[in-house]
C-alpha positions as CSV (number, residue, x, y, z in Angstrom):
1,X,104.2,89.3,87.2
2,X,101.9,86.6,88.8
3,X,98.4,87.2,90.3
4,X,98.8,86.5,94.0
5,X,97.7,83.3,94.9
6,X,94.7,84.2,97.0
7,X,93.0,85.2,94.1
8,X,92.3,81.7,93.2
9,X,91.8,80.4,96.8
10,X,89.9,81.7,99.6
11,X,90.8,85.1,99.2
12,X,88.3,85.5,96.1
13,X,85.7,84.4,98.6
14,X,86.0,87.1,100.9
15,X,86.8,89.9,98.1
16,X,83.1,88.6,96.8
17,X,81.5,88.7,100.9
18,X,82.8,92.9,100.3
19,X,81.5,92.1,96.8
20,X,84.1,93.6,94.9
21,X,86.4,92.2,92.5
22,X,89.9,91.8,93.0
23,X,90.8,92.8,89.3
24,X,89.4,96.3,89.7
25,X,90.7,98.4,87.3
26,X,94.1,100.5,88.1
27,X,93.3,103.7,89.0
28,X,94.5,106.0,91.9
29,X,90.8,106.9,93.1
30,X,90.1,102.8,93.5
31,X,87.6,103.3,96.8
32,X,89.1,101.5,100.0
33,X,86.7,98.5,100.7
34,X,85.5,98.7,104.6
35,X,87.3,96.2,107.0
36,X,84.5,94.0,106.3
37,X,81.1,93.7,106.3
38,X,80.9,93.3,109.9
39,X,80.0,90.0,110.0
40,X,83.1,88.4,108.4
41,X,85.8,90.8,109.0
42,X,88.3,87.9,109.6
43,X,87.6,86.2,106.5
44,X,88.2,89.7,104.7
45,X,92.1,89.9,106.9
46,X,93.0,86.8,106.1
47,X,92.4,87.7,102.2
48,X,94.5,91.1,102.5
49,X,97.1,88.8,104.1
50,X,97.1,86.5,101.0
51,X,98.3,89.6,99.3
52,X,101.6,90.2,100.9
53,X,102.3,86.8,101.3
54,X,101.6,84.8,98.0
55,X,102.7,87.5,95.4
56,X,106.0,85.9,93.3
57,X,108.8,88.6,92.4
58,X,111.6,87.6,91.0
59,X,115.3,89.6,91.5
60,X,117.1,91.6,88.3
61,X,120.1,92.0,90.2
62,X,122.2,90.7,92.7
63,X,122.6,93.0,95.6
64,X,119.5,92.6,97.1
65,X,119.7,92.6,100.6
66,X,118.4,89.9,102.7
67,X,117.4,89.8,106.7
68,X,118.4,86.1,106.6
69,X,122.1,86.8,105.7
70,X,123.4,87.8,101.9
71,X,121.4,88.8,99.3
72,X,118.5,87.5,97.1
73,X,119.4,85.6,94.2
74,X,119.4,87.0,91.0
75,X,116.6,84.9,88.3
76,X,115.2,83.0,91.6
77,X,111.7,83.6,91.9
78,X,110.4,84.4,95.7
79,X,106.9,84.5,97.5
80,X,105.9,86.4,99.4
81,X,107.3,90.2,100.0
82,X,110.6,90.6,101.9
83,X,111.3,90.7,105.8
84,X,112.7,94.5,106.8
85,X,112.3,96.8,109.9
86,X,112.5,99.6,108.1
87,X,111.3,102.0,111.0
88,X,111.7,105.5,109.7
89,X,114.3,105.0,107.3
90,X,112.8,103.0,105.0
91,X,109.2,102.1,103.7
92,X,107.0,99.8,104.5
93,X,105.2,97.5,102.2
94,X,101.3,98.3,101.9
95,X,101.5,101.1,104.4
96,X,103.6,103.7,102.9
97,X,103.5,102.3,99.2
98,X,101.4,99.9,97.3
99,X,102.9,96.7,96.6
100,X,102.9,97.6,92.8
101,X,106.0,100.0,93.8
102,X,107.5,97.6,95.2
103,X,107.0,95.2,92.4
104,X,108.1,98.0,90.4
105,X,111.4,99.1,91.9
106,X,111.9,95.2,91.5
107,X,112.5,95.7,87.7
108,X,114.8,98.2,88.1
109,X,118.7,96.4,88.5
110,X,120.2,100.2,90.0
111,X,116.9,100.8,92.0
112,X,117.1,101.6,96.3
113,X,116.6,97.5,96.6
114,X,119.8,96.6,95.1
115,X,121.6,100.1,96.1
116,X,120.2,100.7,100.1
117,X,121.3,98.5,102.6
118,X,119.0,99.2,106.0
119,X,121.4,97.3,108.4
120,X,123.4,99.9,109.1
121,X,121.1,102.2,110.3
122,X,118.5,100.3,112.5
123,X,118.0,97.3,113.9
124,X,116.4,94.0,112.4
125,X,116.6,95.4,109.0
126,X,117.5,94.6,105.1
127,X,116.4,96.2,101.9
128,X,115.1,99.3,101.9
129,X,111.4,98.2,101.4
130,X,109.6,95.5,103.7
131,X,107.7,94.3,106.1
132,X,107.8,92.8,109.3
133,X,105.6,90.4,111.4
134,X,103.3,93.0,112.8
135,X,103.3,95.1,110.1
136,X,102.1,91.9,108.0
137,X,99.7,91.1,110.6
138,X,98.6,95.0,111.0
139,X,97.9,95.6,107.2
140,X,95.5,92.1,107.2
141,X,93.6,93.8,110.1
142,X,93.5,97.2,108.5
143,X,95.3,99.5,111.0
144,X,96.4,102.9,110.0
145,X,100.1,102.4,111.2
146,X,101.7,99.2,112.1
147,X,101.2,98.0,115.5
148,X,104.0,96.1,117.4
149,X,103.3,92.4,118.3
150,X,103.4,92.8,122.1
151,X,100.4,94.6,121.4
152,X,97.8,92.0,120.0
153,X,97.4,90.5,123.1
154,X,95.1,90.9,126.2
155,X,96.8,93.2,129.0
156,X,98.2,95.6,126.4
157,X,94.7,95.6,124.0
158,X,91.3,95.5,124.6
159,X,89.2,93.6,122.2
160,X,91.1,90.2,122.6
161,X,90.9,87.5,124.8
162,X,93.0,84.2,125.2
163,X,91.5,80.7,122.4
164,X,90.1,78.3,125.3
165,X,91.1,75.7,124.3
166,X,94.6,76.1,123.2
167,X,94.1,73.8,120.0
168,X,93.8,73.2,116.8
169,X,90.0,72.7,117.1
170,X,89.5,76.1,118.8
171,X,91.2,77.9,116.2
172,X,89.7,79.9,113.7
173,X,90.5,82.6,110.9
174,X,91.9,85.7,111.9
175,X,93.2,84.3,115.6
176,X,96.7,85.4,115.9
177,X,99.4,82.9,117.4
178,X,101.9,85.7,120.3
179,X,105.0,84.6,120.7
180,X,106.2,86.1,124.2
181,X,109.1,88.5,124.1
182,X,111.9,86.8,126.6
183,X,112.3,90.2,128.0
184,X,111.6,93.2,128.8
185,X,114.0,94.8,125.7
186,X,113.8,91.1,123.8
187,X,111.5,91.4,120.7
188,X,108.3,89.3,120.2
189,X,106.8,87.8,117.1
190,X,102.7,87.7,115.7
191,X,101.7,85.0,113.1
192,X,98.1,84.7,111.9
193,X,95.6,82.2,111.1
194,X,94.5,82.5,107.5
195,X,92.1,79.0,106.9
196,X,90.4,76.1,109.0
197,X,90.0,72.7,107.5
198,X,87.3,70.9,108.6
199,X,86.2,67.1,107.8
200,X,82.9,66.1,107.4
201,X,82.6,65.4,111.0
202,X,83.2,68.9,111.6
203,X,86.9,68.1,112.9
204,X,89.7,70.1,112.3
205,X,92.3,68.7,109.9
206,X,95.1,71.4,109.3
207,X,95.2,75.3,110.1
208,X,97.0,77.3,107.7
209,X,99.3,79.9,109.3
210,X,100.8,83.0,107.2
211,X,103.7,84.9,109.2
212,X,106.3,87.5,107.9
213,X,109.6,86.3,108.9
214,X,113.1,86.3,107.4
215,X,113.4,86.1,104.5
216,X,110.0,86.7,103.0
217,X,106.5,85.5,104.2
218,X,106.0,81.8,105.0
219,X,103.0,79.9,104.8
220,X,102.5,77.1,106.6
221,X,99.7,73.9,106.9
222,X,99.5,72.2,110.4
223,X,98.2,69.0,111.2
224,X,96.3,69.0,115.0
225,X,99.3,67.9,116.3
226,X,101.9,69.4,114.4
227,X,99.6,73.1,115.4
228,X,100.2,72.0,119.0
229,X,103.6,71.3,118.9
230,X,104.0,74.6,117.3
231,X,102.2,76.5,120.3
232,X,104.3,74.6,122.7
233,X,107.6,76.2,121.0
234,X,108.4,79.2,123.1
235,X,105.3,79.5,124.8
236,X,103.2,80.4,122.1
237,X,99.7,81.6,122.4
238,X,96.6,81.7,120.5
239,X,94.5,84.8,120.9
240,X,91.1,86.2,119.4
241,X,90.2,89.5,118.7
242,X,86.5,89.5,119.5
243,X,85.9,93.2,118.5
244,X,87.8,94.6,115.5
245,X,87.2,98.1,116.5
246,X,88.2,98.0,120.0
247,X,91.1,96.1,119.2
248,X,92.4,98.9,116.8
249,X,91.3,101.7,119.2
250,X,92.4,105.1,117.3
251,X,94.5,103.1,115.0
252,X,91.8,102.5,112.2
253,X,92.8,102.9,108.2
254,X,89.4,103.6,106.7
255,X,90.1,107.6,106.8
256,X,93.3,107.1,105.3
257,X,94.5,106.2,101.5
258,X,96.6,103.3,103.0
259,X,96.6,100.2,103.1
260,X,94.8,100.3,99.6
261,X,93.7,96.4,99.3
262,X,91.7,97.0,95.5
263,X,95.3,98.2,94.3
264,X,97.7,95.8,95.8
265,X,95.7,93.2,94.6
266,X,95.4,94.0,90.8
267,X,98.8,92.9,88.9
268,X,100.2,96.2,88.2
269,X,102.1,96.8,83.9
270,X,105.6,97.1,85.3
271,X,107.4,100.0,82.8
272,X,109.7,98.2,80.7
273,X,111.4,101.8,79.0
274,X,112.3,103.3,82.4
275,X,111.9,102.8,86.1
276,X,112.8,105.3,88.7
277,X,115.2,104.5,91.9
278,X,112.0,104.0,94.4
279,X,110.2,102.2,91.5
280,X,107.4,104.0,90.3
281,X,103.9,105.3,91.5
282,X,105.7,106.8,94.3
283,X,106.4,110.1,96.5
284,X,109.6,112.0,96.9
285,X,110.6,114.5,99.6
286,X,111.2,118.1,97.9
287,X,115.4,117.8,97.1
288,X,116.0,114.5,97.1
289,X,117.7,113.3,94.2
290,X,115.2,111.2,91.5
291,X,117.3,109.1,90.1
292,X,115.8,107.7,86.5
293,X,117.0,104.1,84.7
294,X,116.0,104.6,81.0
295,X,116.4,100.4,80.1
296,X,114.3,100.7,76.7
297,X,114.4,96.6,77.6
298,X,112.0,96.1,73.9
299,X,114.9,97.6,72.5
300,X,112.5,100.4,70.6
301,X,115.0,103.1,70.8
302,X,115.9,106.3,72.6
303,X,115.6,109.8,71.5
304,X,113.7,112.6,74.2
305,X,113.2,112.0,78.1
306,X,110.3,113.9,78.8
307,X,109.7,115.5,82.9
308,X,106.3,116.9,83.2
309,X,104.7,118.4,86.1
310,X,100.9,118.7,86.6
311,X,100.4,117.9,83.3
312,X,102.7,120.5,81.7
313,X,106.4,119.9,80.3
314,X,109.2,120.8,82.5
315,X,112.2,119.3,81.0
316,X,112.9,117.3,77.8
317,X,116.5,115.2,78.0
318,X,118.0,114.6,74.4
319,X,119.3,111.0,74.9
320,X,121.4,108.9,72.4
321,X,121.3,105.4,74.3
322,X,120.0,104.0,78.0
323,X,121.2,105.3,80.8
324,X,120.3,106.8,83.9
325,X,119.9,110.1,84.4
326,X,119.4,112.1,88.0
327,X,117.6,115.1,88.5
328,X,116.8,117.1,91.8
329,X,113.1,119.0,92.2
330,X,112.6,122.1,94.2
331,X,108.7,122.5,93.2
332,X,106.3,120.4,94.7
333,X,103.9,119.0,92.0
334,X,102.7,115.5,90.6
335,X,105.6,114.6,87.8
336,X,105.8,112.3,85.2
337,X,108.7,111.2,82.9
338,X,108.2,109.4,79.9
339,X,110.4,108.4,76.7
340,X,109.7,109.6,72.8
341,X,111.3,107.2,71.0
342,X,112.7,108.3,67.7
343,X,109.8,107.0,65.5
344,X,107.8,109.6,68.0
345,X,105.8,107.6,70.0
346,X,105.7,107.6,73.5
347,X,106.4,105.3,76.0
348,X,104.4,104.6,79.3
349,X,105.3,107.1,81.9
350,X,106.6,106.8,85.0
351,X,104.6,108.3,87.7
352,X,106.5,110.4,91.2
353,X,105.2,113.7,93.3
354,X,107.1,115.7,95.3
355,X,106.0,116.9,98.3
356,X,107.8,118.6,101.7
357,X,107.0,117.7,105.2
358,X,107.8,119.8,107.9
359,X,107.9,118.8,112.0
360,X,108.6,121.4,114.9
361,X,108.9,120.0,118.3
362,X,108.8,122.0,121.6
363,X,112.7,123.2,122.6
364,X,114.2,121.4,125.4
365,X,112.4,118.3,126.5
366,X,108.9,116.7,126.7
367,X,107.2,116.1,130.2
368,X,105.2,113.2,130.9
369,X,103.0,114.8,133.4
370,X,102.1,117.2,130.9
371,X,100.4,117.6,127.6
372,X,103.0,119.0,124.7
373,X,102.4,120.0,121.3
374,X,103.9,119.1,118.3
375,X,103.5,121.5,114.7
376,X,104.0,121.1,111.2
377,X,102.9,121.8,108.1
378,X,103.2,120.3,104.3
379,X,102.9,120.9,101.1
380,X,101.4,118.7,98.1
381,X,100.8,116.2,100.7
382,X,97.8,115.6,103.7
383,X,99.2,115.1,107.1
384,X,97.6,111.9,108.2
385,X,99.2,110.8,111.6
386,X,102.0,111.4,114.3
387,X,104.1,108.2,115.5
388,X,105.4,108.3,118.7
389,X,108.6,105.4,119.3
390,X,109.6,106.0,122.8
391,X,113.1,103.9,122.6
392,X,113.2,103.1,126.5
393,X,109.7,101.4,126.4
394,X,108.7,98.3,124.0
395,X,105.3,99.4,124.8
396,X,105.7,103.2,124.1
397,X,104.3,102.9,120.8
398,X,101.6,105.3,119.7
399,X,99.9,105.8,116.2
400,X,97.8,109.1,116.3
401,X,96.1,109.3,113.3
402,X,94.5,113.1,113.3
403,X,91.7,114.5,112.8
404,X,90.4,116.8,109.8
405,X,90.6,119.6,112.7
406,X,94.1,118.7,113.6
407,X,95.3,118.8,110.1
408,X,93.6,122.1,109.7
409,X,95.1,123.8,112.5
410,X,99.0,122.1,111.7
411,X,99.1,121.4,114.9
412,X,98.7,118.1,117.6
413,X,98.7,117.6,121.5
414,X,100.6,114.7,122.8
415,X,98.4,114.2,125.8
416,X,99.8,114.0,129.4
417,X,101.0,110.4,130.9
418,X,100.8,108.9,127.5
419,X,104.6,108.4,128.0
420,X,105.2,106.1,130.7
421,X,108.8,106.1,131.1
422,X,111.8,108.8,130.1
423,X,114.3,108.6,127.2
424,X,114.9,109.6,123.8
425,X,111.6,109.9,121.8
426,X,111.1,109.5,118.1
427,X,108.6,111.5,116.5
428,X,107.4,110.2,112.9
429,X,105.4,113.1,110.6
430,X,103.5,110.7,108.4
431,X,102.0,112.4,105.5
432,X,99.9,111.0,102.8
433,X,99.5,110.9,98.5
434,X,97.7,109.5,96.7
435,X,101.2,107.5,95.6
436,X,102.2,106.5,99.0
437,X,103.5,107.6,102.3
438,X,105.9,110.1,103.5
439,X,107.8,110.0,107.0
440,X,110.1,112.1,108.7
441,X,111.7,112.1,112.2
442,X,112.9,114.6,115.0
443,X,113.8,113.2,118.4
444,X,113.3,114.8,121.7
445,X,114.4,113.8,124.9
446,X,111.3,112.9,127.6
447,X,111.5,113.5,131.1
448,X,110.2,113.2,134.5
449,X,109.7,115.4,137.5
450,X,112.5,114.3,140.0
């Protein structure tokens, strides 16, 4: 496992302006760093950016799928996390787990990234964990859920104005580059500039661009002319956001456990005895099948697999060589599962919760004209936020991250005219561990008055 490249560049720089230290030790209770200190907040996004898009990972099996067509190849090392719209079927990278699960579920050949193939079951998608441009660009900027790329831009967001001029020399960490949607149903793309190099005459030189596009991030250095030639392709545009806060609106991170910068930037010690299906560090929903690859890779031998919860011994496997064995939890708790090898030491444990979510939507349909309310409750996991994905409007996109009252009460009101147009209606439950994100989805049908 490499260090991300940031560390080294840039990115040190602006861990230092929140002066922490990128190598802070693993822990779950790391303390989220502020967006910034207020002053440099772009120099700060442009940092978390470096972590999705310069960590290396390199595939143990070859069935990875890949957005681009295919599959990763097997012993080819990659930067840079993989392109996937997920939605709700899937996770996404830095917002519902830390990149370490990722990284983890990496090592593990019969793991959901060689198994689970997205494509099937929503658009614009691959392997089961991802990211996609806005998410990318959403998780630099801090946001609680991912926003969609139509919305960075003046008319949509408030906070953000058009780069005058539309050059290299104007630009400046943190701008985003909007690529225009073609139309009204067509999707849109959000890049984001992560460095300015200036000569000693104060002249730009090149503008580094990071993006999240099939398949995996891409970084890219631009002469003046090549960065205008690039903004000239499909209409490009280069805006600012001029206030962080206004820009995010609702959709602010810093009550939430997620994104956790500190821990996706600290190499994580990748289990080499055993790996779970979603990797490890990671939530399950309460009967889902937790599927466990004992790989004993150091060849130190096999004898006990041992399933605790809170602390306590549930289960203890007798186990003659590697293999992989599935079990399916009906109590909610914080698990692990670790090997005793048959000298009677342990091995480093695996780390997994389960938790259950639970939505209830009104009966019948939603009105627009009218506010609505939406209940649930949870267990072994917080509540944090409702997303709304109206499927009949690119723009009906709505993170509602709730409030400590909200959560409290198990209950939230989607407000009247938030919805601007009839159709089928996804609603996300997101809840919230310490080990990542949960998400689950009803559907409801929203309607006008004739």
């Amino acid at each position: 496992m490499h260090a991300p490249a940031f560390l080294s560049r840039m990115g040190v720089h602006a861990w230092l302006i929140l002066g922490l230290s990128p190598f802070a030790a693993l822990a779950d209770e790391l303390p989220q760093p502020p967006v910034a200190a207020r002053e440099n907040w772009q120099a700060a996004a442009a940092a978390h950016a470096h972590i999705l898009s310069q960590v290396k990972w390199t595939p143990v099996a070859g069935t990875m799928p890949s957005r681009k067509g295919g599959f990763f190849q097997q012993g080819q090392e990659y930067t840079g996390v993989p392109y996937s719209s997920v939605k709700s079927e899937g996770r996404y990278i830095g917002f519902d787990i830390n990149l370490r699960t990722f990284l983890a579920a990496v090592q593990n050949p019969l793991s959901v990234l060689y198994s689970e193939n997205l494509a099937d079951k929503t658009p614009n998608s691959a392997g089961f964990y991802g990211t996609v441009c806005s998410s990318f660009t959403s998780y630099a900027l801090q946001c609680a859920i991912p926003e969609v790329s139509r919305r960075h831009g003046p008319g949509v967001g408030q906070g953000v104005e058009l780069v005058q001029p539309q050059t290299a020399q104007a630009a400046q960490v943190g701008d985003v580059i909007y690529t225009p949607h073609a139309s009204a149903t067509s999707g849109s793309h959000i890049e984001m500039v992560t460095a300015v190099t200036k000569d000693e005459q104060g002249q730009v030189v090149s503008v580094l661009v990071e993006e999240s596009r099939p398949p995996t991030t891409k970084t890219t250095q631009r002469s003046p002319a090549d960065f205008a030639a690039h903004l000239a392709l499909k209409n490009k545009q280069l805006f600012r956001i001029t206030d962080l806060d206004a820009w995010r609106g609702s959709n602010r991170a810093e009550s939430l456990l997620f994104p956790n910068y500190l821990l996706d930037a600290t190499p994580p010690q990748i289990n080499r005895t055993l790996l779970l299906d979603l990797g490890d560090w990671v939530p399950y929903q309460k009967g889902q099948p937790v599927k466990i690859n004992v790989m004993d890779h150091d060849a130190l031998g096999v004898k006990t697999l041992v399933i605790s919860r809170n602390g306590k011994p549930v289960e203890e496997i007798p186990l003659t060589r590697p293999g992989l064995v599935e079990r399916t939890f009906t109590t909610c708790g914080n698990y692990t599962a670790h090997m005793v090898r048959p000298d009677g030491t342990p091995s480093p444990a695996c780390q997994f919760a389960i938790a259950d979510l639970h939505l209830r939507l009104p009966p019948g349909t939603a009105p627009i004209e009218k506010d609505w309310t939406v209940h649930f409750t949870s267990e072994n996991i917080e509540i944090a936020a409702i997303y709304l994905y109206n499927e009949a409007d690119s723009y009906g996109r709505h993170p509602l991250v709730l409030t400590p009252e909200q959560r409290r009460q198990g209950q939230a009101t989607i407000p009247a005219h938030l919805l601007k147009k009839p159709g089928t209606l996804q609603v996300w439950l997101i809840g919230q561990h310490p080990l990542g994100r949960l998400k689950i989805r009803q559907d409801i049908q929203v309607t006008r008055k004739s």
